[in-house]
N, C-alpha and C positions, 0 to 999 in steps of 0.2 A: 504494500500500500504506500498511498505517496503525497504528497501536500493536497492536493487535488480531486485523485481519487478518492480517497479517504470522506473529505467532504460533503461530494459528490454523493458516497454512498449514504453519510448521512442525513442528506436531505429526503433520499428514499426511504429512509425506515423512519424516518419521523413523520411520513406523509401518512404511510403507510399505519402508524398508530393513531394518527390521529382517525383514519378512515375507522379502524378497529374501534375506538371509542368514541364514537360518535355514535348518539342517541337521536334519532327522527323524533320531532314533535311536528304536531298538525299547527297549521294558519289558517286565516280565512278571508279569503281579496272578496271584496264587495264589486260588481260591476251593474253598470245602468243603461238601455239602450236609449237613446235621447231623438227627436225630434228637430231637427232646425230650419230655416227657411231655404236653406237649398240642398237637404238629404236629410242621412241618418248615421249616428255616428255611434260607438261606445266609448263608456266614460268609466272613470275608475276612482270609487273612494277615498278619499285620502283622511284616516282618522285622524285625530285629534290629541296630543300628548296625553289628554285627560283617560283616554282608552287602555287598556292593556295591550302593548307592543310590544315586541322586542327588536334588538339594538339596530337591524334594518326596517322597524318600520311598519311590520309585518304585525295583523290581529290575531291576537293569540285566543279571544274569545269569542265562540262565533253570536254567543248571543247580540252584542249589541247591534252587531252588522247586521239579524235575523228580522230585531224590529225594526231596523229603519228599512229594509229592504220591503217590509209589508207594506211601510208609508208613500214608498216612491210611486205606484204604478199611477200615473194620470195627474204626477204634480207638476208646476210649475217651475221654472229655473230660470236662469237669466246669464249671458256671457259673459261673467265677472272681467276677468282680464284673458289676452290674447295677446301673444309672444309672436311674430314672423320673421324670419329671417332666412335671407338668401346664402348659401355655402356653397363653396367650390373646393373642390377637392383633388389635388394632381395624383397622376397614377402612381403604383408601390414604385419605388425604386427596383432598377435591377437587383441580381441576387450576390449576396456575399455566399462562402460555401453555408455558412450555419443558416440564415435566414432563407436556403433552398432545402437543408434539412429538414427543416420545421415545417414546409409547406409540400415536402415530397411525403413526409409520414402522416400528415393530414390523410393527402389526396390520393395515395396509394400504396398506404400501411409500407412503408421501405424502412429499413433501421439507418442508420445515422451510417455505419460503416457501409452499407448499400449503398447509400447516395453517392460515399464518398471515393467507391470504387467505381462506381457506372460514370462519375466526373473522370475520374482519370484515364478510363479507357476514352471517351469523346475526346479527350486533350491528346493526349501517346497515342493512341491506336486509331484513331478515325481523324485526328487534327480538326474538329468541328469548331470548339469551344477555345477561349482563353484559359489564362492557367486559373485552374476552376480552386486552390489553398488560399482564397483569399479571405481577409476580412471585412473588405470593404465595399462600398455598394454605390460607387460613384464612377465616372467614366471622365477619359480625358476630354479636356475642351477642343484639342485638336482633332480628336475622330468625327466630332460632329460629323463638318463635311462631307464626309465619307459615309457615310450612315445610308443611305439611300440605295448605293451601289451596294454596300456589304448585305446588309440582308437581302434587301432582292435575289444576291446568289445565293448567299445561304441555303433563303428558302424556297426555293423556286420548284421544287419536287413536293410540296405539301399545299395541296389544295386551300388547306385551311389558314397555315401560315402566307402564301399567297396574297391572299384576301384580303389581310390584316395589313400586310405591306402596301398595298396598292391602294387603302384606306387610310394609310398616313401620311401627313402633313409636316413632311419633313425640311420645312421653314421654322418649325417649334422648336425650341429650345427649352428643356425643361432643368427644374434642377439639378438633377442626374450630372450634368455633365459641367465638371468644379475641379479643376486641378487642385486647389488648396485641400479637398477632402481625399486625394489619390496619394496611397504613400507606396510602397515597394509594389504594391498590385490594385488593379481595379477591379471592378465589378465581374462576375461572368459573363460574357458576352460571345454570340458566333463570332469563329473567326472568318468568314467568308466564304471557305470551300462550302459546295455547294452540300447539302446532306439528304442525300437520300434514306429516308425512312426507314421505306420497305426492309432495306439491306441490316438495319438493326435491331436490336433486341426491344424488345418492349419497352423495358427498364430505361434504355438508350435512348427510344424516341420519346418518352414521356416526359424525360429530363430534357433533355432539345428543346422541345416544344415550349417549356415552362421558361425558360432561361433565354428564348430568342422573344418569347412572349412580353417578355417585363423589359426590353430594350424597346421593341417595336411599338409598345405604351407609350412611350416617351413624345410619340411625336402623334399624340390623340390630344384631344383638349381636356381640361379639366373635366372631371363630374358635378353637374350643377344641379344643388336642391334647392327645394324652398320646406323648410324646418316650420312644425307650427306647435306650438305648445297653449291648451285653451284649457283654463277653469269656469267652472260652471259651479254657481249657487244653486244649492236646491234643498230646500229645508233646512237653512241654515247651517248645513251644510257642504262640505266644499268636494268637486271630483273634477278629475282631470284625462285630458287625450290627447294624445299625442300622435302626428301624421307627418310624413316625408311626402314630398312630391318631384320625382325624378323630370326636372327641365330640359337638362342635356346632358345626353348618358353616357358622353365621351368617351374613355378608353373603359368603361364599366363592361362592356358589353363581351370585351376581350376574357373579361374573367368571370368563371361558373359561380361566382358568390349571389346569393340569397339575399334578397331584402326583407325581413323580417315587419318591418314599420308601415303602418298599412297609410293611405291616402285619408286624405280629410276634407268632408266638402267644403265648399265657400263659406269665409264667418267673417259678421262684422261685432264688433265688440258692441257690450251691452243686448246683444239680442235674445230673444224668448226659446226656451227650449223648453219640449213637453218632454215626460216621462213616459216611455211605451211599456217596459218592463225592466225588473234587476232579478238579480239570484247572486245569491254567495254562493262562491266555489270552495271546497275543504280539500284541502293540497298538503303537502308534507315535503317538509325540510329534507336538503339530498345530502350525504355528504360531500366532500371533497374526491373530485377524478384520481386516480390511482396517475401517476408518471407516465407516459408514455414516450419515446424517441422526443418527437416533437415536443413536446412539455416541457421534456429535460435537459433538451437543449438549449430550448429559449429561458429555462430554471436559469441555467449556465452563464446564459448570456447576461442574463437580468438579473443577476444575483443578490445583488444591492435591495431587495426586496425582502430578503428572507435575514436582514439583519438591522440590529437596533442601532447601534454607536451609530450618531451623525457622521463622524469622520471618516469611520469605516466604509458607512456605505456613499460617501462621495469619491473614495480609493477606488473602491470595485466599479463604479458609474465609469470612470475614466481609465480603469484598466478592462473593461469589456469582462468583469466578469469569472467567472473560471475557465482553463485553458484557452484552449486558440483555435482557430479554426480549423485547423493541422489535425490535433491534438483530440478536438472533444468528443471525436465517434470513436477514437482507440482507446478514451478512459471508459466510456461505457462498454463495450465491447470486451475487454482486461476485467471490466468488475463481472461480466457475466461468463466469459470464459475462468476466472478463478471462482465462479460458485456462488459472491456475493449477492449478486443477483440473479433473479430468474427471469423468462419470456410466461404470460399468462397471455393465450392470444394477443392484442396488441399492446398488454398493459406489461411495465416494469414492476417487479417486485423483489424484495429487499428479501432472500432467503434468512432461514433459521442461522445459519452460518454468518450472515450479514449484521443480524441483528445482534446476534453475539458476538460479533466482533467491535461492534460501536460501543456496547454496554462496557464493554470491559476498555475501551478506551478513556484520558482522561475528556472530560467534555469538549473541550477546547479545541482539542485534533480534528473532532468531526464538526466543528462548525466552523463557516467561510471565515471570519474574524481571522484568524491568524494567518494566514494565507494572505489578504488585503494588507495587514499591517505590514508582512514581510517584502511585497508591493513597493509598501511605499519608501520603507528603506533602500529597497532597489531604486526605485526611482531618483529617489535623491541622489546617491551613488552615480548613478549615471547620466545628471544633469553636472556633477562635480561639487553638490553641492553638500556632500556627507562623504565620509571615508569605510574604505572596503571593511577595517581589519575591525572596525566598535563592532559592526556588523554582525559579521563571524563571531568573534568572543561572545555576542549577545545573542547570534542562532545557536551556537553550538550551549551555552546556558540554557535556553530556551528548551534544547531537545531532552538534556539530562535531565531538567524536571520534567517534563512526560515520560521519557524512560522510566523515572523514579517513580512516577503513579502508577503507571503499567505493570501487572503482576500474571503469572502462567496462572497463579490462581483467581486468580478475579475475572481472568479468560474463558478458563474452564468452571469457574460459577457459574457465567453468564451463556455458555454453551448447554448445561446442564438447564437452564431455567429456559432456553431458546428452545428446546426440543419440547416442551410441555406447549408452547403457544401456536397460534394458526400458524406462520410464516409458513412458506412454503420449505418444503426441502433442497437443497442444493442439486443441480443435476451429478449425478454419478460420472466420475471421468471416465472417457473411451479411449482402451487400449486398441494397438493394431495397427495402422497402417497410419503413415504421416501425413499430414493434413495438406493441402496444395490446394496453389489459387487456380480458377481453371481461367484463362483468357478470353474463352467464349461468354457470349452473352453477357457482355459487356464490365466482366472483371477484368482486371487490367494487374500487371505484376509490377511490388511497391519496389524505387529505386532510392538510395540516397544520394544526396547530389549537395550542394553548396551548401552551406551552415548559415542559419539566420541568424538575425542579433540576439538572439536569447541563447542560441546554441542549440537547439533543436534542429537535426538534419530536414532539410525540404530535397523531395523527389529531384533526379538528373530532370532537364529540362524547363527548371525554376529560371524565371524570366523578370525583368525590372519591366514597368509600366512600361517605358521605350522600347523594346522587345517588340512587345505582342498587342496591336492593335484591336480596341474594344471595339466589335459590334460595326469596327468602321473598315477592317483592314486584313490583313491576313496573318497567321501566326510564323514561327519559323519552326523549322520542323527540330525536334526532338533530340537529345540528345542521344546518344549510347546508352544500351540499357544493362549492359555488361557489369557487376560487382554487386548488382542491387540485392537489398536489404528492407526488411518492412520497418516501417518510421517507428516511430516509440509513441509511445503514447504522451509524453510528455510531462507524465505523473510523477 
């Protein structure tokens, strides 16, 4: 285990218990179908502190909502206040490798190391894509130009992608493309050769598609709504509705996402509204989702969420988090090929082995906190603004008190008490035959090649933004794959 991993694992077994001890209680949302001068609308309760709540807001007793629900049918009401407002919203940015991770285990259950191998065959073995180890999600301002020509070849074998190209208004310049946000790599982006489909794997084309998709957005216009938020008096009582209305659906249309938010008819404030009908609904509290690839990566990334110290969590904001982009599919991956974790259909879960291993750690190992602090002494260190050696004497201090809390017996306590709870079991190691990458269907075999600033090996083939033209240009072909070696995890 290792600064990282460690952490990492437990943020899962803490999710994980909290799912365990979490008790469902019931609520009770009040809704009212309403009448107005130009439709019909629903509207939704909004109780009063004076009611039984809890800390969202939510009625905990269905009685008071029962009686006033009897009062509504055929009252009066009137259009207290009314909120409109127009929003525009630019398309996602391209993809860095993590924020493609997140959105390939959405959309077609891929683990984190899947993603990250089907990228490296597109970049080595097909030369589709840019160098897809990046973190960043910005493109040079120089490819602009080029943007028109590059995709058009790219996609010129995809019907679909086609469309999309021939659809853009590549006079736009969106934010995307910002040298000051481009540091050793940009965004993923086609590299120009043209990509034939058919000739790939599923995996391969899914990833294509997604990763030429969030370039070719760039030169759609914004999404424009009109936002309305309206309360309604009705026995002195207050209820509210809320409606989106899509203006101009810009580069919306390029992505399968759901609009949840329904339409609202025409309102002018102060107007008259009849009551047609209400009913309370009785619904029940969910727990919290179990980890999933995606979850856990954006966990990773977001970290700064799951920690209290102000200081800490403006450290982790501006170090991105835990690991790297390189890095974060091979710490997950190392906690489940060592046992830590398990696969439950698409969800992560923190094996009996896992949970025993946090328990018997001192607290502090498994949570981000010292990782971010250790962060920021680097940082310092390497702006020149602190010295190597305080450092050291104060890691290597640092490690001998967690050694010193650390016991075989407090290990094997918490193994003994792990075996009595739900946790999953560890999978059984498999003897027999050595394990090998196959290069078909879009795995790609891992190389080491240049040392990054952190010291962590990146793949032969690792290219500076000047290299390898984003989305606008062509890449250069590949280095020698002769000596390679699979990356580390970084842990």
């Amino acid at each position: 285990m290792g600064r990282v991993q460690t952490p990492v694992l437990g943020l899962v077994v803490r999710r994980d218990r909290e799912i365990a001890a979490f008790e469902p209680y019931p609520f009770y949302p009040l809704w009212a179908d309403l009448a107005v001068a130009a439709g019909e609308l629903r509207a939704w309760w909004l109780p009063g502190e004076n009611q039984p709540l809890d800390a969202q807001g939510r009625l905990l007793d269905p009685r008071p909502a029962q009686a006033l629900a009897a009062r509504l049918p055929g009252s009066q009401g009137r259009l207290a206040t009314l909120e409109q407002r127009r929003q525009r919203q630019a398309a996602p940015l391209p993809y860095s490798l993590s924020a493609l991770q997140v959105d390939a285990a959405r959309r077609f259950g891929l683990s984190a190391k899947r993603v990250l191998d089907v990228c490296q065959a597109l970049y080595e073995r097909h030369q589709l894509i840019t160098y897809p180890r990046s973190d960043c999600r910005y493109l040079p301002a120089a490819h602009h130009g080029e943007a028109a020509r590059t995709l058009a070849s790219a996609c010129q074998h995809d019907a679909t992608l086609t469309q999309w190209v021939q659809g853009a208004d590549f006079t736009r310049r969106s934010k995307a493309w910002d040298d000051a946000k481009v540091g050793a790599h940009h965004a993923l982006a086609p590299s120009g050769r043209p990509a034939d489909l058919a000739r790939l794997s599923r995996d391969e084309a899914n990833l294509f598609r997604l990763i030429a998709r969030n370039v070719v957005a760039q030169f759609y216009p914004p999404l424009e709504t009109f936002e309305t938020r309206a309360l309604f008096d009705i026995l002195d009582e207050r209820f509210q509705a809320k409606g989106r209305e899509i203006l101009e659906p810009g580069w919306k249309p390029l992505f399968t996402t759901r609009d949840d938010v329904p339409t609202l008819p025409t309102l002018h404030q102060g107007e008259a509204a009849h009551v047609l009908g209400a009913e309370v609904e009785s619904r029940e509290t969910r727990p919290p989702e179990p980890f999933t690839d995606a979850s856990l990566i954006k966990a990773m990334m977001n970290i700064a969420r799951y920690v209290d110290d102000p200081e800490v969590k403006r450290t982790l904001r501006e170090t991105d988090g835990l690991g790297t982009e390189a890095t974060r599919a091979g710490i997950i991956e190392t906690l489940l090929t060592r046992g830590y974790l398990v696969r439950e259909a698409k969800a992560l879960r923190a094996s009996r082995t896992g949970h025993a291993l946090i328990d018997s750690l001192p607290p502090a190992a498994s949570q981000p906190e010292r990782t971010a602090l250790w962060e920021q002494r680097l940082t310092r260190i390497a702006e020149g603004n602190a010295a190597a050696q305080p450092f050291v004497d104060a890691l290597l201090e640092d490690l001998r008190q967690l050694l010193g809390q650390a016991s075989a017996g407090k290990l094997d306590q918490a193994l003994k008490a792990a075996r009595q709870s739900a946790a999953p079991d560890a999978p059984k190691p498999t003897r027999g035959k050595r394990q090998s990458t196959k290069r078909g269907g879009g795995q790609s075999r891992p190389r080491t090649g240049s040392k990054s600033s952190t010291g962590t090996k990146r793949s032969a083939g690792t290219q500076s933004s000047t290299d390898t033209k984003s989305g606008t240009g062509t890449t250069r072909k590949p280095r020698s794959r002769r000596g390679s070696r699979t990356q580390g995890s970084g842990s």
